[in-house]
N, C-alpha and C positions, 0 to 999 in steps of 0.2 A: 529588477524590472518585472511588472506584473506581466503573465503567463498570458496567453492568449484564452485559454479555455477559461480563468480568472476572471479577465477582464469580460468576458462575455456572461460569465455568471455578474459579473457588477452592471453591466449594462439591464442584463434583464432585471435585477432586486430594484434598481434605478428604476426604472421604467413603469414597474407594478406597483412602486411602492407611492403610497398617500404622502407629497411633500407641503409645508405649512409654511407661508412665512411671518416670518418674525414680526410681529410690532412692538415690540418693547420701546418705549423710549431710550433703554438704557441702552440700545443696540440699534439707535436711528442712525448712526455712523458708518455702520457696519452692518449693510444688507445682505440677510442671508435666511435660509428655510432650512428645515428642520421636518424628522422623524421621529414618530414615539414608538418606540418597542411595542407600548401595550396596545396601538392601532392595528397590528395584526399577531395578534396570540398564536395563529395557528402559521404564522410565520417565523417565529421566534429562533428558530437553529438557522433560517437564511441574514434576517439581523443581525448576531450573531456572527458569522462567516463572511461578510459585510464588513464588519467592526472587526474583523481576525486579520483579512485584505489591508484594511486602512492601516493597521499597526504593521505589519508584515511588508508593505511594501511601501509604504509612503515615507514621504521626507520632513525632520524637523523644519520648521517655521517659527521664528517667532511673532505675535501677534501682539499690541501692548506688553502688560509687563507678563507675557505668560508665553513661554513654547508648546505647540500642536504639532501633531502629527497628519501630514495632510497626503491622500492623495487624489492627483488628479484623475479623472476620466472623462473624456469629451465636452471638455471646456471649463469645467466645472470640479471646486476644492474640497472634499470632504472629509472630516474630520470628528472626533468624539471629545469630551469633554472630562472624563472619572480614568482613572485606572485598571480597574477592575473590569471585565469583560461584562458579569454579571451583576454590578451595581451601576451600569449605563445604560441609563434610557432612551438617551436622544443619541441618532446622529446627524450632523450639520450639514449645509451646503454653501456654497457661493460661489457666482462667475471667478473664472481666477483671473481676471481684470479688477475685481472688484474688491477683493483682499486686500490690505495693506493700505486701502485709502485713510485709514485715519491712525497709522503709525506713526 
């Protein structure tokens, strides 16, 4: 269970941080926004600590044919896509109403 002082460091990176949504066609199914690491450089260790949280406290999900690691914070499923801490660039978002509609 995420920490109280955790979850408030998640609300505030949430908060500050630039979200985009997705228009891919390939993910019209599956509305959901997105962050890029390299959107704030001089935020890079709270990205980072973010994507530390998500793996550290969140729950397998599967999504088509792929398992995430998701977790929630105030309504909302976040998630990364690489394994590697530092070869991840984006991390994800979506209402958690809105996950699993096209599973």
């Amino acid at each position: 269970m995420l920490r109280k002082e955790d979850k408030e460091f998640c609300r505030n990176y949430i908060y500050v941080t630039r979200w985009q949504v997705a228009k891919s066609k390939k993910y019209k199914d599956a509305p959901h926004e997105y962050t890029v690491r390299a959107w704030n450089p001089n935020r890079e260790a709270d990205f980072e600590t973010f994507m530390s949280l998500i793996r550290t406290y969140g729950y397998p999900e599967k999504f088509n044919n792929s398992t995430y690691t998701y977790l929630e914070v105030d309504g909302k499923k976040y998630w990364t896509m690489f394994s590697s801490i530092k070869s991840t660039a984006i991390i994800n978002r979506t209402d958690t109403l809105l996950l699993g509609l096209s599973d």
